[in-house]
C-alpha positions, 0 to 999 in steps of 0.5 A: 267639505274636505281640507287637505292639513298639509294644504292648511299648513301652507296658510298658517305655520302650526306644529299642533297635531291634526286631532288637535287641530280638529279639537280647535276647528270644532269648538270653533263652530267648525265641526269635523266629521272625519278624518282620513289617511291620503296617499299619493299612490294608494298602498304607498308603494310598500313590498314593490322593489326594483327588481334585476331580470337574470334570466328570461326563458318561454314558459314551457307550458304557455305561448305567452308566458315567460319564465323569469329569474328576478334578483330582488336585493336578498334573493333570486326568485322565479317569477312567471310573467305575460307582459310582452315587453319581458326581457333579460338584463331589465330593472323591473318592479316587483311586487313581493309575495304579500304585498297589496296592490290597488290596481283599479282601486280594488286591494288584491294581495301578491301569493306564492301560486302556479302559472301553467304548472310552474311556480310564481313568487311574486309579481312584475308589475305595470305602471298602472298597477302600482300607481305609477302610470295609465301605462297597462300593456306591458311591465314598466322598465325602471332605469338600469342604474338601480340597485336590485333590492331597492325600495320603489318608494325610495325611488318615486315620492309619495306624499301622506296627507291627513283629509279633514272633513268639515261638516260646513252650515250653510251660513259659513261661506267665508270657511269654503277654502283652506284660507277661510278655515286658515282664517278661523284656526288663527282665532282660535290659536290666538285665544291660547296665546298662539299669535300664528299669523296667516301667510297668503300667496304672494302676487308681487311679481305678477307682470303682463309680458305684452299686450297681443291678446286683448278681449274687451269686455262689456258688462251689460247688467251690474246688480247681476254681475257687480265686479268682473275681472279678467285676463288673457293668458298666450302661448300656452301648452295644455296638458297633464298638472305637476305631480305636487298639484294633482296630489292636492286636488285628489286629497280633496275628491278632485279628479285632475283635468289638465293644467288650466282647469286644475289650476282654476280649481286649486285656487277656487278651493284655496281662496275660495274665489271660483274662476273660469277659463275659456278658450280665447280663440273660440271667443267670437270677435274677442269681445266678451258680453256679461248678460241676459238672453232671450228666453228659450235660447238654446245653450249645450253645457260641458256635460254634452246637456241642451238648454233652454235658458231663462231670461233671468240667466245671466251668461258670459257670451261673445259676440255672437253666442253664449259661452258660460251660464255665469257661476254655474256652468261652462260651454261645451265649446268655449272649454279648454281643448288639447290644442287651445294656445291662449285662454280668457281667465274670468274672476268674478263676484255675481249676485248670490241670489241670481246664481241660485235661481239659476242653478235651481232651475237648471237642476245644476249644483256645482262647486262655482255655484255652492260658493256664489250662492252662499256669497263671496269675498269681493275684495279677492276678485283681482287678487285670486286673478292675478294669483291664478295667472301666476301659477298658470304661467308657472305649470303652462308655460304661457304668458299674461298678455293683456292688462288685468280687466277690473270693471268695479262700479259701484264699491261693495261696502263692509258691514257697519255695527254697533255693539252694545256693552250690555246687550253682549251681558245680555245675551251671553250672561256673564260679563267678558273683558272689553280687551277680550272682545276686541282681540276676539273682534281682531282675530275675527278681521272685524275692526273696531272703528270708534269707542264709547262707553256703551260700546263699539262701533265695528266694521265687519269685512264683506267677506262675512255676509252671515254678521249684518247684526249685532247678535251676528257678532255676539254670537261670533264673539261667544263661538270663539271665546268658547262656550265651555268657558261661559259659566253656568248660574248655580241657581235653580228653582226647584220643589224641596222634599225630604226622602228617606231614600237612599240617594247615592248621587248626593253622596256621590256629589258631596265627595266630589265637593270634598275633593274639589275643595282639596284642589282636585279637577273632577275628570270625564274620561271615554269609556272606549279604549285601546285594546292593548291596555289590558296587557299593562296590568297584570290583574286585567284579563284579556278575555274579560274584554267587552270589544266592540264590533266595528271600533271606529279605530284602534284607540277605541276598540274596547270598554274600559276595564280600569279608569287607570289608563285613561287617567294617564292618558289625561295627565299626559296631554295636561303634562305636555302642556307644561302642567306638572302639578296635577291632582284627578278624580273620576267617578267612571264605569268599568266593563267586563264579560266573564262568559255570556254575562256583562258586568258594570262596575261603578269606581271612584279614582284619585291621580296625583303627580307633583305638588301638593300646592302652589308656593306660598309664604305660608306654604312651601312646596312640597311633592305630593308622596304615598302619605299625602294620598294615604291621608286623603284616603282615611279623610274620605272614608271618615267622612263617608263614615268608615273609619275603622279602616284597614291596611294591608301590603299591595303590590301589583304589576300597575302599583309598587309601595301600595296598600290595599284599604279592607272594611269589614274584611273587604277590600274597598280600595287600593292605591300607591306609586304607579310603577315607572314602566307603566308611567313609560308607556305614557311618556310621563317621567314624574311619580303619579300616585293613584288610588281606585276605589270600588265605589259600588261596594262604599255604597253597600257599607254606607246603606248598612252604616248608622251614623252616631254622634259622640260628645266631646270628652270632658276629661283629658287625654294622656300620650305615651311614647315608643321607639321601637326597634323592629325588623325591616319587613315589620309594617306600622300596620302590625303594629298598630293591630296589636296596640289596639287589640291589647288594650280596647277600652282606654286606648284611643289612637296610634299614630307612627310619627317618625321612622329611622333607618341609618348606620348606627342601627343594627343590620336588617333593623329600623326605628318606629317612633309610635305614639298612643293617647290614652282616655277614659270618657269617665273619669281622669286617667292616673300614670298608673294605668297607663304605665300599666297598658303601655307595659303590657304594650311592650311585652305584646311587641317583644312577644309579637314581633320581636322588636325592642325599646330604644 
């Protein structure tokens, strides 16, 4: 089923974008399959300008072709023209080299060329070849007021929609129209807080301007036809439908008839209550009989096919013949001709069952008959009447004029259910919120009609024909609620055993533990990407691409070579949606080619943007920055059992104030500030810090990394304390290499616990303020021997680096 968005817009006023829209639709139940592009006029009128014809000469190589000069705004150009109606002084349309036109549906691109010998830079078009018109047997002549130059699509309105295509179960006939699916968008909005209320077509003014075409109506058989409703509607002018309607019923693969028949199927697929027009004057003694016939009675549908009807048919018929195969099929003559004044609108509800032997045996599946079928809102029967009346009225020129026929018997009745509390445990699994429910029941029109405390007993609205049962609503409740909301048990019954294999997934999983519990969300990002992300960073080569053969768009044309971009990608959509303080990991596959072979490499990657935590009275807050997720780091890889970590400088294209992280001289990691520029292309104004972890080559080093336990020293520790003044370029790093490679046995830990830059230093200067603990596992330390390393300390720094005690 196809839903026209600007269509859906009408029913309920939402600025969401139509992915985001389809995102709601789906978790709704709703599954869209597709989305597309409509344009009014295919090609939307791009490269066609009005054109001033200068000159107008025989071609004199060719009878029938003419010589042109054409004035299109920049320049004059020659164009060779065989439309027969060609004159000097004409504002024509041009079609300018390159330009692709769909005459016929079929894209063909305007050339430089020769006719006859003579060059052509351009083309001047007919109404049909541009989507203007049918009209293709000579140039359309444009009003000479326009200005040479000027866009054709500045002149004539085109209109862009986005076509959602619904994959609709069976069971849904409530969603069979833009109010249904309108209806379901509510729910799902309301469930984010979103109150968009649903906005109906409005039948206040609908009035009968007299009463001189009345047509009485009989009703033979009310279980076939348990409500019917009808009008007739005078003096009306059959032809062509506003350009504003044609466009809506081509956006959804409806080819447009003529005014009455669109207006029927617009509000067929708007409400979701088929009707039917006939033609009043062929109506026999202008009495309408609603009944079975005779079986073998011959009948000549609209499609020109005879026949033979069954007697379990039921069909609208005068007083002397069948006119209709009631909510299958019309008459070839009771249709709506050229010439037809006054017409018969019917609106009715027939018996689902009934209209699908019907269609069954007769081999018809229409759009009437897929709605009856599957069941639909009797309580809209008057109103989708009254609705189609008016805007008929509106596009026809005619008038009501009969009162609106309602024959109703016997009230169609709303479902009645009670909902167990427990059962709703039950079956879902976990307990929701008794208010939760009932807005979910109110945003689904189900009414709550009492309360007892083990539960509630409903009124489901008849227009919902797939909820009789109390499952029926759990399952409701459930669709909207959400299912990813619904949490899994974390128990399992399995076989316990112990392998001396090596399991990467249970490292795997007791990091992601490490990290959750430090208020990271873990992330599951597409492995398909934009093609264009490669060009962010400047050690990413396009050539390395893996690209995909037939992307289902632009976004997704290749496999990811960095987790990067689609980390930002999920900040951004987190951010504005006024979450600024995030911290992601992914643990995700990168993709490359490098000559015939393809290479899966296996990351671990950390995003932070704003806070480090949530304000409170122990905490204040405090934005996360490069140290924080330095910390982070050196935590996770001692625990993986890396500790003898190294520091180098790394500065890249993607990274500013970055370091890349080397164990046993290789490089494992890198990480730091994103530069802003990337950040830019995100639409993302606030610092993210990022680190990217080759997890492939971690898992090598763990395999290889025996893991010792170590006692706690029983003997004490002494710290010592620096200031040094260094240069600017010198990192904490260098010094820290050298601390640890002067003194290797009793020197435990160097730690940098304050860094000064300010006035009262000398130019191109800071302080280092460094600690380092001392310990001999052995014995209790004297101030001798540490006097002694930490004066070996300062000469190794004076030496080395050049730097000097404060």
């Amino acid at each position: 089923m196809k839903i026209s968005y600007n269509w859906l817009k009408q029913f309920i006023n939402t600025d969401l974008d139509v992915e985001e829209v389809n995102v709601i639709l789906t978790d709704l139940g709703l599954e869209v399959e597709g989305l597309t592009n409509f344009e009014s006029i295919k090609g939307g009128l791009k490269g066609i300008v009005v054109g001033h014809v200068e000159s107008c000469e025989q071609h004199p190589n060719a009878d029938r072709l003419k010589l042109t000069k054409v004035n299109i705004g920049e320049e004059v150009v020659q164009i060779v023209c065989g439309a027969p109606n060609i004159d000097e002084g004409q504002k024509v349309p041009v079609a300018t080299v390159g330009t692709t036109l769909y005459d016929a549906g079929e894209p063909w691109e305007i050339k430089k060329g020769k006719l006859r010998g003579e060059a052509s830079f351009g083309m001047i078009c007919s109404e049909s070849e541009i989507g203007l018109g049918d009209a293709s047997d000579g140039i359309m002549v444009l009003d000479d007021k326009l200005k040479a130059g000027t866009p054709l699509s500045d002149i004539f309105k085109v209109e862009n929609d986005k076509v959602i295509e619904i994959g609709l179960t069976p069971n849904r006939a409530d969603a069979m129209s833009h109010w249904g699916v309108a209806r379901d968008l509510r729910a799902g909005l309301i469930q984010q807080n979103k109150n968009n209320a649903i906005v109906t077509p409005s039948v206040s003014n609908f009035h009968v301007e007299n009463r001189s075409k009345k047509i009485s109506v009989n009703v033979e058989n009310s279980e076939l036809a348990p409500r019917y409703c009808s009008l007739t509607i005078s003096n009306i002018t059959v032809k062509s439908s506003p350009e504003w309607l044609q466009n809506r019923l081509k956006a959804i693969g409806i080819k447009p008839m003529n005014n009455i028949v669109d207006a029927t199927n617009y509000v067929m697929h708007e409400l979701g209550q088929p009707l039917h027009a006939f033609n009043a004057d062929f109506i026999k003694d202008q009495k309408v009989n609603v009944k079975t016939v005779e079986k073998g009675t011959k009948f000549i549908t609209l499609d020109g096919v005879e026949r033979e009807l069954h007697e379990e048919d039921l069909m609208i018929c005068d007083a002397e013949k069948p006119l209709c195969i009631a909510g299958v099929f019309g008459g070839l003559n009771s249709g709506i001709k050229d010439n037809t004044t006054s017409i018969f609108l019917e609106s009715a509800y027939f018996d689902s069952v009934s209209i699908r032997k019907t269609a069954k045996r007769h081999g018809l599946n229409t759009d009437a008959s897929f709605r009856y079928e599957r069941g639909i809102d009797p309580d809209i029967t008057k109103y989708a009447l009254r609705r189609a009346a008016i805007l008929i009225e509106e596009i026809s020129g005619g008038k009501v004029s009969s009162d609106a026929y309602d024959f109703y018997p016997k009230k169609i009745q709303d479902f009645q259910v009670f909902l167990s509390f427990e059962k709703i445990n039950n079956l879902i699994g976990e307990e929701i919120n008794t208010d939760k429910i009932k807005s979910i029941l109110a945003s689904l029109d189900i009414k709550v009609k009492n309360v007892t405390e083990s539960g509630l007993g409903l009124v489901i609205p008849a227009y919902r024909v797939d909820v009789q049962r109390e499952v029926d609503v759990i399952e409701e409740i459930l669709r909207v609620y959400g299912y990813n909301n619904i949490d899994v048990d974390s128990k399992f019954n399995v076989s316990v055993s112990k392998s001396s294999k090596f399991d990467d997934y249970k490292i795997q999983n007791r990091i992601a533990s490490q990290l959750i519990s430090q208020s990271f969300y873990e992330t599951m990002a597409n492995s398909l990407t934009k093609k264009d992300y490669v060009d962010l960073d400047g050690e990413l080569d396009a050539k390395n691409n893996v690209e995909m053969l037939n992307p289902l768009s632009h976004d997704l044309a290749v496999m990811r070579q960095s987790l990067l971009f689609s980390g930002l990608e999920s900040l951004a959509h987190n951010i504005n949606r006024n979450n600024q303080d995030l911290k992601f990991f992914e643990f995700g596959k990168t993709y490359h080619k490098y000559d015939q072979d393809f290479i899966e490499k296996k990351h671990l990657t950390l995003l932070i943007t704003g806070k480090r935590t949530d304000n409170s009275w122990l905490n204040t807050e405090k934005d996360a920055d490069f140290f924080y997720l330095k910390g982070i780091l050196v935590s996770l890889f001692t625990s993986l059992g890396l500790s003898k970590i190294k520091f180098a400088n790394k500065e890249t294209q993607t990274i500013s104030e970055g370091l890349s992280v080397k164990f046993k001289k290789k490089k494992i990691a890198e990480f730091g500030r994103v530069n802003s520029k990337i950040l830019s292309e995100f639409d993302i104004d606030q610092n993210v810090l990022f680190a990217d972890i080759n997890w492939d080559l971690v898992l090598e080093f763990i395999k290889k990394t025996n893991f010792v336990g170590q006692k706690i020293s029983k003997f004490p520790s002494t710290q010592r304390d620096f200031a040094l003044l260094v240069d600017e370029h010198i990192s904490f790093n260098e010094i820290e290499k050298i601390a640890l490679k002067t003194d290797k046995k009793l020197l435990k830990n160097v730690d940098l616990f304050d860094v000064y830059k300010g006035d009262k230093l000398p130019d191109g200067k800071k302080s280092y303020a460094v600690s380092f603990k001392f310990r001999d596992d052995h014995k209790t330390l004297t101030d001798k021997q540490v006097d002694k390393i930490m004066t070996k300390l300062q000469k190794q720094f004076e030496s080395q680096l050049n730097a000097s005690l404060r």
